[in-house]
Backbone of each chain as nested JSON, in Angstrom:
{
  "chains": [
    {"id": "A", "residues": [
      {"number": 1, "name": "UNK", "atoms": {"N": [0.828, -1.201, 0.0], "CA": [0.0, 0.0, 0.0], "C": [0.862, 1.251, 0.0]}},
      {"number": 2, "name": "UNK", "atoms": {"N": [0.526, 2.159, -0.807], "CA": [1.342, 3.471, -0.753], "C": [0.246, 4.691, -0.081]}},
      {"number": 3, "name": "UNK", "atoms": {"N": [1.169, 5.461, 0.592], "CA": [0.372, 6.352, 1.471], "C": [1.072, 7.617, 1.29]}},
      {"number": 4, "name": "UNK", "atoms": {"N": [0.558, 8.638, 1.178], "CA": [1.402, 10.678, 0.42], "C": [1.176, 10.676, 2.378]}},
      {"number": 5, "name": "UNK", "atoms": {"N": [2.037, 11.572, 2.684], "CA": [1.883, 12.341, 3.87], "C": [2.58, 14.085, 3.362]}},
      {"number": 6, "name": "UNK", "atoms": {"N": [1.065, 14.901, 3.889], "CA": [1.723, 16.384, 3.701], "C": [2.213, 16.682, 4.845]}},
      {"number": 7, "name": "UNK", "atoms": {"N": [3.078, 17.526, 5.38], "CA": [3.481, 18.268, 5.965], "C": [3.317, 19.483, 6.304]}},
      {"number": 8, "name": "UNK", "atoms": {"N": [2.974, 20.106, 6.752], "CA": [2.824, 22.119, 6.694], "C": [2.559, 22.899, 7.682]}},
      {"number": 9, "name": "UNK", "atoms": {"N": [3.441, 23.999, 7.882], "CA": [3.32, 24.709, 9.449], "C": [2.013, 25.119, 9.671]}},
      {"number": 10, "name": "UNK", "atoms": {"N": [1.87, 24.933, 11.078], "CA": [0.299, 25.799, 11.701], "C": [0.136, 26.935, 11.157]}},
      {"number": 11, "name": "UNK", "atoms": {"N": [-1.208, 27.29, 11.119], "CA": [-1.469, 28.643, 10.984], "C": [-0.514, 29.327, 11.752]}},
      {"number": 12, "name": "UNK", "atoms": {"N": [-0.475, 30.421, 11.682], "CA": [0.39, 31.56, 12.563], "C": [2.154, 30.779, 12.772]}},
      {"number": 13, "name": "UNK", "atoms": {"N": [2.34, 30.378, 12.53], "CA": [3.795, 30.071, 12.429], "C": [4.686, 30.41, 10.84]}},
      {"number": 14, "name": "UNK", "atoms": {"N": [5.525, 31.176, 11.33], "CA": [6.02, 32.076, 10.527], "C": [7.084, 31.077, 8.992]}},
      {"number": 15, "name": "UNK", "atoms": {"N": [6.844, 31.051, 8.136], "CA": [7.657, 30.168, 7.576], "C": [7.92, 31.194, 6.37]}},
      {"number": 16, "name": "UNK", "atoms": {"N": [9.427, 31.039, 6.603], "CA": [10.369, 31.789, 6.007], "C": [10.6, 30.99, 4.59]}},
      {"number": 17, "name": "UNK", "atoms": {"N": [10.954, 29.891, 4.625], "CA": [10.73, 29.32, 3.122], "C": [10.01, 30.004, 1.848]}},
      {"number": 18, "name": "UNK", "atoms": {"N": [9.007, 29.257, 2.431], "CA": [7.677, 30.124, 1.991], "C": [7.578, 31.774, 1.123]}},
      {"number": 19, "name": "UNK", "atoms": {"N": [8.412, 32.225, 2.489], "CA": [8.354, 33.963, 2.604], "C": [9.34, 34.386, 0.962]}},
      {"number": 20, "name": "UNK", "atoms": {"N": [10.732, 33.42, 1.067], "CA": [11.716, 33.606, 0.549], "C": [11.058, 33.276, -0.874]}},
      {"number": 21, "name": "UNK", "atoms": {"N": [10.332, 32.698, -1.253], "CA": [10.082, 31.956, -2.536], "C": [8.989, 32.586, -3.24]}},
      {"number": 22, "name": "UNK", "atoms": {"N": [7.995, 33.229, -2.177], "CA": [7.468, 34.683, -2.763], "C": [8.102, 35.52, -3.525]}},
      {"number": 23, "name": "UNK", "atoms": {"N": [9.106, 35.968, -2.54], "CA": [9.908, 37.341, -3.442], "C": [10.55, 36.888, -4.3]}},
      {"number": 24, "name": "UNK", "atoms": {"N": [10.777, 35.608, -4.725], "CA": [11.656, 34.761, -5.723], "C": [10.336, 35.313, -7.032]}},
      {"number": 25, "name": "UNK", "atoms": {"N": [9.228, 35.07, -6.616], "CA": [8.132, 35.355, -7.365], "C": [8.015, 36.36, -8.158]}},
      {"number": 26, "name": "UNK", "atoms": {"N": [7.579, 37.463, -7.212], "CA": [7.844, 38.745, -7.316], "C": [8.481, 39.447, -8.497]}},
      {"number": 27, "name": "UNK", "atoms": {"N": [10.246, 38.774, -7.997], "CA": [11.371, 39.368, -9.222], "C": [11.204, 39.006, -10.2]}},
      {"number": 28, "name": "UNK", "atoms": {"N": [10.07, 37.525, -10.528], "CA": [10.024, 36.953, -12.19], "C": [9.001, 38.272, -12.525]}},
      {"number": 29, "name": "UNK", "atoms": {"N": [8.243, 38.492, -11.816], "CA": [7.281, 39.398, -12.337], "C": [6.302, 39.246, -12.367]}},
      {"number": 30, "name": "UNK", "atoms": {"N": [5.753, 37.738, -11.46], "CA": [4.593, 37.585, -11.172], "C": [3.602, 38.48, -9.9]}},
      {"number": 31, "name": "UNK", "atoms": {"N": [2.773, 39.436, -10.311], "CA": [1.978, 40.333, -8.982], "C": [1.11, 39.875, -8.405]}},
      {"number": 32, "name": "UNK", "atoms": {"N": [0.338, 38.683, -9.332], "CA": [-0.834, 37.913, -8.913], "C": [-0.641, 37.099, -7.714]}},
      {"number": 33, "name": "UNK", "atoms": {"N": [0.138, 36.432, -7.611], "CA": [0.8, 35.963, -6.093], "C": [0.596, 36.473, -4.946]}},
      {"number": 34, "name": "UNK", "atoms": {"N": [-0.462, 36.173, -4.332], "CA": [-0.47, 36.525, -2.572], "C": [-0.29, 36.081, -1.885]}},
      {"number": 35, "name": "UNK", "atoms": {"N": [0.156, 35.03, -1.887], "CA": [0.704, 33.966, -0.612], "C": [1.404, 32.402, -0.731]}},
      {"number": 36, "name": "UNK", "atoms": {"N": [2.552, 32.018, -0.589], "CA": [3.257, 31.43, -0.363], "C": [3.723, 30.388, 0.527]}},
      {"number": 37, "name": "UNK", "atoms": {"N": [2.992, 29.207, 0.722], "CA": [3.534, 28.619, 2.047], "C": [4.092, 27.593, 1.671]}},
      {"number": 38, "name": "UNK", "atoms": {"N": [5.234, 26.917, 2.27], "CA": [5.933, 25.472, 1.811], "C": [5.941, 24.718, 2.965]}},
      {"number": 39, "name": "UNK", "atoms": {"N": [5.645, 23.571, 2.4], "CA": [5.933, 22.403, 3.442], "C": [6.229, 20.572, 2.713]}},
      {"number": 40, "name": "UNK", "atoms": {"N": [6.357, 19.857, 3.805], "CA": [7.244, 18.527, 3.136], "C": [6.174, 17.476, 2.337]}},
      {"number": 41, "name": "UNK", "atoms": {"N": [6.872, 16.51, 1.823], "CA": [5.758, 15.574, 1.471], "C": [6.84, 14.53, 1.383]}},
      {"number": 42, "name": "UNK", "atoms": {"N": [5.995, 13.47, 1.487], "CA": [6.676, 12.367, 1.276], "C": [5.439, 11.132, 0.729]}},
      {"number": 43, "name": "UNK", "atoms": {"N": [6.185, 9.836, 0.499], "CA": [5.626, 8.92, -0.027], "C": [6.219, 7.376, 0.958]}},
      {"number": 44, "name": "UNK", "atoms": {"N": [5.326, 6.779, 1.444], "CA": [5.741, 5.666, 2.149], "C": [5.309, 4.238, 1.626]}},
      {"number": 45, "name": "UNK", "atoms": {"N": [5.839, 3.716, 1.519], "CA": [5.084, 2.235, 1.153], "C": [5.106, 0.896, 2.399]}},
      {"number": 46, "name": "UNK", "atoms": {"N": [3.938, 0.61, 2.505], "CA": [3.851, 0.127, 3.768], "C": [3.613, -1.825, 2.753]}},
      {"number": 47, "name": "UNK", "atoms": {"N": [4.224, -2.718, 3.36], "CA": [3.7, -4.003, 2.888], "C": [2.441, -4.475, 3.627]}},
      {"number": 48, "name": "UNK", "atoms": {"N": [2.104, -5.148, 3.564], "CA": [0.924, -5.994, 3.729], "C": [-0.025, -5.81, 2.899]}},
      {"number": 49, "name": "UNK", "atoms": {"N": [-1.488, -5.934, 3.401], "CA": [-3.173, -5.659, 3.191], "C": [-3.911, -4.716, 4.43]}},
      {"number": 50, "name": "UNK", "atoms": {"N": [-3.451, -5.155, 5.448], "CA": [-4.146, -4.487, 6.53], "C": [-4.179, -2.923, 6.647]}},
      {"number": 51, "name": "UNK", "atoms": {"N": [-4.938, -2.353, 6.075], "CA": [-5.103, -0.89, 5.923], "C": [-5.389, -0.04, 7.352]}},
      {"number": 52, "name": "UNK", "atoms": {"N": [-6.257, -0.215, 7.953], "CA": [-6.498, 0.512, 9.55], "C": [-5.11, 0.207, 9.926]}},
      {"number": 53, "name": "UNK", "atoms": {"N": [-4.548, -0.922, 10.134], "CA": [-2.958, -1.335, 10.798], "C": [-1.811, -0.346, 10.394]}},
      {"number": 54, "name": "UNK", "atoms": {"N": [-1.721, -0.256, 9.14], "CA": [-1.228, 0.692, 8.214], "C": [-1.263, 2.174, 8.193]}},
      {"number": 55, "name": "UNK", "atoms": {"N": [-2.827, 2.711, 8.937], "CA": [-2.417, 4.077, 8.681], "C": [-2.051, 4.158, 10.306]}},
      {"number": 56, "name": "UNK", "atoms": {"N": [-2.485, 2.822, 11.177], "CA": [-2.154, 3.555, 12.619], "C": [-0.508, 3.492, 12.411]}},
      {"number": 57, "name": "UNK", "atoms": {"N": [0.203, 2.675, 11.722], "CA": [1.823, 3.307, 11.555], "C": [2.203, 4.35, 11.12]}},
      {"number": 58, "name": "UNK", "atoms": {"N": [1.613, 5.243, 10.144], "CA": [2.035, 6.03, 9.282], "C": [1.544, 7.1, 10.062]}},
      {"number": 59, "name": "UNK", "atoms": {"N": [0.441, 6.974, 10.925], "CA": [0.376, 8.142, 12.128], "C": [1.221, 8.49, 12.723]}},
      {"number": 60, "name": "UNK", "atoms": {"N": [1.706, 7.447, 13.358], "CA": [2.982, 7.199, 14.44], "C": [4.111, 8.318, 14.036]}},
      {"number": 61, "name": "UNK", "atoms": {"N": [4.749, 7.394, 12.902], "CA": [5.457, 7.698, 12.063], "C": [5.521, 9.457, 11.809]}},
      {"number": 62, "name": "UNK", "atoms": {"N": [4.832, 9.826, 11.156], "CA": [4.06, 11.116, 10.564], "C": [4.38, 11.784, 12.153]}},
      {"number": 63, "name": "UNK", "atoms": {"N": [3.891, 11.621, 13.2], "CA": [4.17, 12.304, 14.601], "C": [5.291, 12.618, 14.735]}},
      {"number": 64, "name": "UNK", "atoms": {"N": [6.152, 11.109, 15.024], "CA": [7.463, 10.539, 15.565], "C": [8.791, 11.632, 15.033]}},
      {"number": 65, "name": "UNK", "atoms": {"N": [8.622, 11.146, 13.549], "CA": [9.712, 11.173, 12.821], "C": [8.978, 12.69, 11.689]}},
      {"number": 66, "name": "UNK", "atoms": {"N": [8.298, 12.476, 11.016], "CA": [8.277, 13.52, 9.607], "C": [7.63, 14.693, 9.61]}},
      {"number": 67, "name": "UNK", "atoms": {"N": [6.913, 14.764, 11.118], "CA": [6.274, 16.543, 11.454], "C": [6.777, 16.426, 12.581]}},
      {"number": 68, "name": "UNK", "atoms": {"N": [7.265, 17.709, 13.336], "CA": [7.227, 18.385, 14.513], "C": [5.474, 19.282, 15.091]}},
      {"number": 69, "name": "UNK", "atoms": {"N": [4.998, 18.113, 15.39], "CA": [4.2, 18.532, 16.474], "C": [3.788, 20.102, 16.92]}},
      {"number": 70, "name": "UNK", "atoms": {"N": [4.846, 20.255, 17.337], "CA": [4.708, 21.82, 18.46], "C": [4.036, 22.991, 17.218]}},
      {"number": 71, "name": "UNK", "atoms": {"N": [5.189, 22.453, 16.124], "CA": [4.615, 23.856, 14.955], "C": [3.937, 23.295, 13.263]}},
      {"number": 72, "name": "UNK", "atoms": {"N": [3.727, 21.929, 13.447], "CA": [3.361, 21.611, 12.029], "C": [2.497, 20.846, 12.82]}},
      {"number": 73, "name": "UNK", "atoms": {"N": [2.076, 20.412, 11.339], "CA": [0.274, 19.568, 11.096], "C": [0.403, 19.047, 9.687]}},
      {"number": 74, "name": "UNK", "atoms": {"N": [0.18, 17.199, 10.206], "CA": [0.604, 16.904, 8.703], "C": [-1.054, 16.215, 8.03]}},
      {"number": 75, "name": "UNK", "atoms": {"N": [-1.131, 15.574, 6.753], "CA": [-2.264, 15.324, 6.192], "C": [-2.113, 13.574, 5.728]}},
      {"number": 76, "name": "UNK", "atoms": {"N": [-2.717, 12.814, 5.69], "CA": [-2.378, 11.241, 5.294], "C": [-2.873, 11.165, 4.234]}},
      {"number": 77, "name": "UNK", "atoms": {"N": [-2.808, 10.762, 2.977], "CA": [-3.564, 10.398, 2.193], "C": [-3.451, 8.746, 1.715]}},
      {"number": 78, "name": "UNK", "atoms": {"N": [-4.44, 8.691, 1.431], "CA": [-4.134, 6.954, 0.671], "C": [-3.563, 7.328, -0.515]}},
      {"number": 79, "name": "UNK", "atoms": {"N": [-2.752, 6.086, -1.316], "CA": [-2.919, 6.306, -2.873], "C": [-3.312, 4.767, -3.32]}},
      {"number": 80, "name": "UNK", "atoms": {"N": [-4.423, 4.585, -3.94], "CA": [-4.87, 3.366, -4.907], "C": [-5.407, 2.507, -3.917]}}
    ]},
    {"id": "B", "residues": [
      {"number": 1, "name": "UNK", "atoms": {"N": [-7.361, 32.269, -6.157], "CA": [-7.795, 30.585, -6.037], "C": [-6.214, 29.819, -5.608]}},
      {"number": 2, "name": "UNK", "atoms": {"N": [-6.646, 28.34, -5.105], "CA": [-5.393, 28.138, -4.554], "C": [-4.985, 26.952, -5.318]}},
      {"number": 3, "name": "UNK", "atoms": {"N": [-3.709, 26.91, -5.061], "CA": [-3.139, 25.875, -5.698], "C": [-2.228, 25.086, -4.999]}},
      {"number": 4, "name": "UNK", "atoms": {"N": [-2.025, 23.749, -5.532], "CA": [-0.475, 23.108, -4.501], "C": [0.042, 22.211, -5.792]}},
      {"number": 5, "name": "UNK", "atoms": {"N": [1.415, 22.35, -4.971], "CA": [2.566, 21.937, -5.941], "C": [3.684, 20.796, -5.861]}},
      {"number": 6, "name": "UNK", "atoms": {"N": [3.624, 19.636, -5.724], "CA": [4.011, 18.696, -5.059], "C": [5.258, 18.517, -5.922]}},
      {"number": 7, "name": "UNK", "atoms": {"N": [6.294, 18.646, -5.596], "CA": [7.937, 18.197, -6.128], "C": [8.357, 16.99, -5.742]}},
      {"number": 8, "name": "UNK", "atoms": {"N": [8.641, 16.322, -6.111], "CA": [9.276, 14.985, -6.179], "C": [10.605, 14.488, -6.855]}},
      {"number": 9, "name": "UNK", "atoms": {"N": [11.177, 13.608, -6.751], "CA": [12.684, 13.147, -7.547], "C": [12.044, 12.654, -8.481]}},
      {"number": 10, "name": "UNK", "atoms": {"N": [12.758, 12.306, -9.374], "CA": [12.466, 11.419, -10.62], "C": [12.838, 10.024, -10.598]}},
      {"number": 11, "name": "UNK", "atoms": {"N": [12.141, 9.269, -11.111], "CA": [12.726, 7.819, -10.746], "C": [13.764, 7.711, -11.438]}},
      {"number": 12, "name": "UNK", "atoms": {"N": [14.49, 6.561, -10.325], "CA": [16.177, 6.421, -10.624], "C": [16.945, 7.655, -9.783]}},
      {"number": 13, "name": "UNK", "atoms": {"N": [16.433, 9.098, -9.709], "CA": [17.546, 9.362, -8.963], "C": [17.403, 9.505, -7.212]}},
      {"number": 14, "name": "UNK", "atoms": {"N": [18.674, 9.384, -6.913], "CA": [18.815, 8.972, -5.247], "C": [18.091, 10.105, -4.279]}},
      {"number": 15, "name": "UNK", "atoms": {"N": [17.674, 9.499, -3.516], "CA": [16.936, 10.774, -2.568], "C": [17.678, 10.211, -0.915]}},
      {"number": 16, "name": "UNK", "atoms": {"N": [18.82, 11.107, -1.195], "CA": [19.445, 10.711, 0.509], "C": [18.11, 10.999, 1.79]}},
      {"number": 17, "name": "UNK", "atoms": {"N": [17.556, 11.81, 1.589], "CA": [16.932, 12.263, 2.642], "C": [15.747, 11.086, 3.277]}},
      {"number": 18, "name": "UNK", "atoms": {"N": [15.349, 10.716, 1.86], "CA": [14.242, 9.5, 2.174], "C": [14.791, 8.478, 2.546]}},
      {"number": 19, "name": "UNK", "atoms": {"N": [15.951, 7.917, 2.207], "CA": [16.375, 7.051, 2.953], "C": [16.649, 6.998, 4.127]}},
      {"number": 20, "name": "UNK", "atoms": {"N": [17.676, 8.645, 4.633], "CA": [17.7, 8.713, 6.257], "C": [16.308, 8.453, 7.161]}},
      {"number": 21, "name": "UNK", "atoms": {"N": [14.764, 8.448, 6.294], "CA": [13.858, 8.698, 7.153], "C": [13.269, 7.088, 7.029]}},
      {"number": 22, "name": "UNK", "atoms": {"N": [13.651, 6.652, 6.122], "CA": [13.43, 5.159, 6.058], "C": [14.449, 4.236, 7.15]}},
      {"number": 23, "name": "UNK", "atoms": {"N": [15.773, 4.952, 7.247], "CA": [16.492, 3.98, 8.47], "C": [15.434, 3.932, 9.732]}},
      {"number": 24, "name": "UNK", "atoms": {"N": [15.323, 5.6, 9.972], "CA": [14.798, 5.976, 11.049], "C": [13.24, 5.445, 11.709]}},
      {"number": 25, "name": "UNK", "atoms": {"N": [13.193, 5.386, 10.452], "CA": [11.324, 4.203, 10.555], "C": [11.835, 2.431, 10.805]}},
      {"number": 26, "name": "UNK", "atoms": {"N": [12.846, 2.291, 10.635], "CA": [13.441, 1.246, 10.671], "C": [13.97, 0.564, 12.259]}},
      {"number": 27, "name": "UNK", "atoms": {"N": [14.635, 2.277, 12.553], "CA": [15.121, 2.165, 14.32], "C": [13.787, 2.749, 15.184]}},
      {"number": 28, "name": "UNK", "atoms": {"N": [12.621, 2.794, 14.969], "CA": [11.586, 2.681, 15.699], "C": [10.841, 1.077, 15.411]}},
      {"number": 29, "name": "UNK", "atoms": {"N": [11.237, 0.832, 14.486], "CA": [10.839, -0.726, 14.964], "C": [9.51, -1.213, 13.834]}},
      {"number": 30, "name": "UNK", "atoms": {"N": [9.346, -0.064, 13.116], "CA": [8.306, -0.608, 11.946], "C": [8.738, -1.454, 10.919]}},
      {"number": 31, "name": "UNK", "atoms": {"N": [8.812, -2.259, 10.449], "CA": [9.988, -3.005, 9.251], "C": [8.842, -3.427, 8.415]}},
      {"number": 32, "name": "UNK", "atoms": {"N": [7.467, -2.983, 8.382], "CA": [6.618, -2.918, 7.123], "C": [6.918, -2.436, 6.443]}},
      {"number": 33, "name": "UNK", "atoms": {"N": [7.519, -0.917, 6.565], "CA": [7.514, -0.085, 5.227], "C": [8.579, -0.263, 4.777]}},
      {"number": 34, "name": "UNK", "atoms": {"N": [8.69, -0.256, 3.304], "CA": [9.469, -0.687, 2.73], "C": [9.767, 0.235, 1.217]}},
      {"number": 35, "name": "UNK", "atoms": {"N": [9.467, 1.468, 1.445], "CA": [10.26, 2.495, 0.672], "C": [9.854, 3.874, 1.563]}},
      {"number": 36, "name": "UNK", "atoms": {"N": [10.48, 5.001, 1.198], "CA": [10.173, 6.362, 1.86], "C": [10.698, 7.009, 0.537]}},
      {"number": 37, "name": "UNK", "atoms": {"N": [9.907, 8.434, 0.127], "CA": [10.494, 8.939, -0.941], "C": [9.859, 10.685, -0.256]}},
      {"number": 38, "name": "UNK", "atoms": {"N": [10.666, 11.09, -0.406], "CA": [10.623, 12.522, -0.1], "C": [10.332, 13.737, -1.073]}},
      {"number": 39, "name": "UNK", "atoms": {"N": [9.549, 14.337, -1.03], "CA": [9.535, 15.91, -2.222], "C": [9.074, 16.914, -0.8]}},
      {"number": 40, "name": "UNK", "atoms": {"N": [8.748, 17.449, -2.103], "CA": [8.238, 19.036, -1.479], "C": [7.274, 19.203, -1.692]}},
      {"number": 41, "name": "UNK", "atoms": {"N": [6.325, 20.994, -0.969], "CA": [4.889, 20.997, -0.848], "C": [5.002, 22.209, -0.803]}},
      {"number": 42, "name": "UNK", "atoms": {"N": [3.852, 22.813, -1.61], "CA": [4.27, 24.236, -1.55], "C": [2.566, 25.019, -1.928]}},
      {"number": 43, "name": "UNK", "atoms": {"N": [1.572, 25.44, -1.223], "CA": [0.181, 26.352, -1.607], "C": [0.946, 27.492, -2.123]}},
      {"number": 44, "name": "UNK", "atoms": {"N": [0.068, 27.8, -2.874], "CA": [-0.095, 29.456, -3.901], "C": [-1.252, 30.04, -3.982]}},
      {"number": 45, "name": "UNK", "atoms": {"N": [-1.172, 31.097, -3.486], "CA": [-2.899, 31.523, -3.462], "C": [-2.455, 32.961, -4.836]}},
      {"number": 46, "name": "UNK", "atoms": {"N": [-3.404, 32.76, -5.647], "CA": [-3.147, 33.477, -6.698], "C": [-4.476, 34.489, -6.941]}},
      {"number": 47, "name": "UNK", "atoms": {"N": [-4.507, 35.758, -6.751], "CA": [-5.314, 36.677, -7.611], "C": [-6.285, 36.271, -8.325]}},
      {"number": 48, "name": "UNK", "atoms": {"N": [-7.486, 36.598, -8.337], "CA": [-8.328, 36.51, -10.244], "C": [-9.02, 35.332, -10.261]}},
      {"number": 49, "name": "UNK", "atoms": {"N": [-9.5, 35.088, -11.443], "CA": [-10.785, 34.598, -11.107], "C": [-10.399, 33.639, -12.875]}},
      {"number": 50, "name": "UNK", "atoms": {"N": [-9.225, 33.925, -13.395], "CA": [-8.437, 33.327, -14.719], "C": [-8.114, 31.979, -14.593]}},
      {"number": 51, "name": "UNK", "atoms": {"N": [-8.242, 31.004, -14.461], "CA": [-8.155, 29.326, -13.767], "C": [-6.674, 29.197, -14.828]}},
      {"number": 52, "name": "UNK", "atoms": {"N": [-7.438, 29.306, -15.947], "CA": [-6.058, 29.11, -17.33], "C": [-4.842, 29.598, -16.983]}},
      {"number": 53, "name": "UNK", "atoms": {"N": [-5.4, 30.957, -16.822], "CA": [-4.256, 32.038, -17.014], "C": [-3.287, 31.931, -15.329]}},
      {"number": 54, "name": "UNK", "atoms": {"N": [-3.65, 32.044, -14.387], "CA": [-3.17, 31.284, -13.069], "C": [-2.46, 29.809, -13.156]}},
      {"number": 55, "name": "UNK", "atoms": {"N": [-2.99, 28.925, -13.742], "CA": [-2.064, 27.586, -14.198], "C": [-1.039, 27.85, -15.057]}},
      {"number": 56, "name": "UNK", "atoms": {"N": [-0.536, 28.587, -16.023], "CA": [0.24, 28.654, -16.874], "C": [1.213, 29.474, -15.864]}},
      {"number": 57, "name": "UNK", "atoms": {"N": [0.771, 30.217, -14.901], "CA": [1.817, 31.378, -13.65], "C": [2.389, 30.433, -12.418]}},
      {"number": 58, "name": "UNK", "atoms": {"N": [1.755, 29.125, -12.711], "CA": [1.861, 28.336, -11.361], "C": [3.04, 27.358, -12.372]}},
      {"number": 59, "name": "UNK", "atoms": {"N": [2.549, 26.911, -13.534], "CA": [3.619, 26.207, -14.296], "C": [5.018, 26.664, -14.257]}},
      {"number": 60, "name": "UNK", "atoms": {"N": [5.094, 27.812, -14.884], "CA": [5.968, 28.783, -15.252], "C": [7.219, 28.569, -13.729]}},
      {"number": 61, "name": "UNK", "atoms": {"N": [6.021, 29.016, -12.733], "CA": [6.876, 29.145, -11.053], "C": [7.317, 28.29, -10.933]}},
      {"number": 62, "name": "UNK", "atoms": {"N": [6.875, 27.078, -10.604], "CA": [6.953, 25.092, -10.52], "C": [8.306, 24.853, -11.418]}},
      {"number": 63, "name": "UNK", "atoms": {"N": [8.571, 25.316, -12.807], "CA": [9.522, 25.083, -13.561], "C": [11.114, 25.63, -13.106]}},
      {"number": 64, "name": "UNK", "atoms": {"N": [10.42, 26.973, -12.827], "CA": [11.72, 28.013, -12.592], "C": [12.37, 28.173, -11.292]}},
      {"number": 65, "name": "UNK", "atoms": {"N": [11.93, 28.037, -10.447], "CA": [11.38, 28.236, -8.719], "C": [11.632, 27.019, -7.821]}},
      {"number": 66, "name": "UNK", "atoms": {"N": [10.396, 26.466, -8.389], "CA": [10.122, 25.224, -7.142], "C": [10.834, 23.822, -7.331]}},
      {"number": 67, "name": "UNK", "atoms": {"N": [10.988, 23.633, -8.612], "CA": [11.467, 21.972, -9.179], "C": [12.91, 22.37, -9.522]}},
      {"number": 68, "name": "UNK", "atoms": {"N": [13.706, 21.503, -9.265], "CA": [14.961, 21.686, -10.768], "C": [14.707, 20.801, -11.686]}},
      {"number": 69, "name": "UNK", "atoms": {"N": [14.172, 21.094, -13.06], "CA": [13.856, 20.172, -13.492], "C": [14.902, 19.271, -14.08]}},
      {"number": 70, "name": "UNK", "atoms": {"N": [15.904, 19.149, -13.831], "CA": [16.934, 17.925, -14.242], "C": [16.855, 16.678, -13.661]}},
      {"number": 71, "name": "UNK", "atoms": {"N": [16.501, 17.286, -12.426], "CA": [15.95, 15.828, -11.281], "C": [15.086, 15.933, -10.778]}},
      {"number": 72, "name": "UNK", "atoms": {"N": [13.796, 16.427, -10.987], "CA": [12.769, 16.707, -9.859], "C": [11.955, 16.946, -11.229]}},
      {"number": 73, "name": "UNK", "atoms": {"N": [10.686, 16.386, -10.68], "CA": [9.28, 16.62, -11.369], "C": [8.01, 16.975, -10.534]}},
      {"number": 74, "name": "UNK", "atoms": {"N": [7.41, 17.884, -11.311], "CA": [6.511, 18.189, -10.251], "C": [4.434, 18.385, -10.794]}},
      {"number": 75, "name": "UNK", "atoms": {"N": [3.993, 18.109, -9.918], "CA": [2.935, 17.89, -9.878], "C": [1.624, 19.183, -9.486]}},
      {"number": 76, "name": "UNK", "atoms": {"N": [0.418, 19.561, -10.536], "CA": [0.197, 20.891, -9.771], "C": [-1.39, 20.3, -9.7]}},
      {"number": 77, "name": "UNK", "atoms": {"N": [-2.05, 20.684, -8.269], "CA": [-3.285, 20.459, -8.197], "C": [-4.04, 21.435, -7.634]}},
      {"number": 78, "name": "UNK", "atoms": {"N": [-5.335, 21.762, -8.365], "CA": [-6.121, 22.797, -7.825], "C": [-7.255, 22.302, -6.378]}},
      {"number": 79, "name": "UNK", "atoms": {"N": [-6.744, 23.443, -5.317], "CA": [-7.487, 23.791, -4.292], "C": [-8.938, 24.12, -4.059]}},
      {"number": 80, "name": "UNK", "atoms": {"N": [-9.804, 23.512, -4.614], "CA": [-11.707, 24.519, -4.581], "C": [-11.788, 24.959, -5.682]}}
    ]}
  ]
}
């Protein structure tokens, strides 16, 4: 089973990435651009069938290891 | 209207990072999963009410900006 996990800071947490890649914007000459936010993604492949079993790892996981908690919030998706 | 922009490697080339997060899923003790692949994530909230004309500004960015396209491909999906 393959599973997308997004990544992306809380509201109100300041992400400079983001900020930087705006004004990257900007200088091409795009004005239409109002907002900018970046965050991670990844792709996991889990073996088995057992799907509930599966996303309670990729929760874990997703907590543990591939978001920080305190200032991000990540998203699970299935794929297929 | 918003948009997101999902970057990814291209198959075949190496993604150190996904692997460090695949050991690391490894030294917590999950040994189901059995790939990790890492990109990027990035919303655009764009001006106007032009769907066309906004996709071709989100392409354009994605090409120049967000992907390198020598090794990275990227993916654009509309928000609402």
């Amino acid at each position: 089973m393959k599973f997308k996990v997004i990544v992306t800071y809380k509201p109100g947490i300041l992400d400079p990435q983001g900020k930087t890649i705006h004004h990257s914007i900007e200088m091409l000459g795009y004005k239409e651009v109002k907002d900018v936010r970046s965050g991670k993604y990844f792709e996991l492949e889990i073996e088995g069938n057992d799907k509930a079993k599966a996303e309670l790892i990729i929760k874990d996981i997703s907590a543990k290891l591939l978001a920080n908690p305190n200032i991000q919030t990540f998203k699970i998706e299935t794929d297929k």
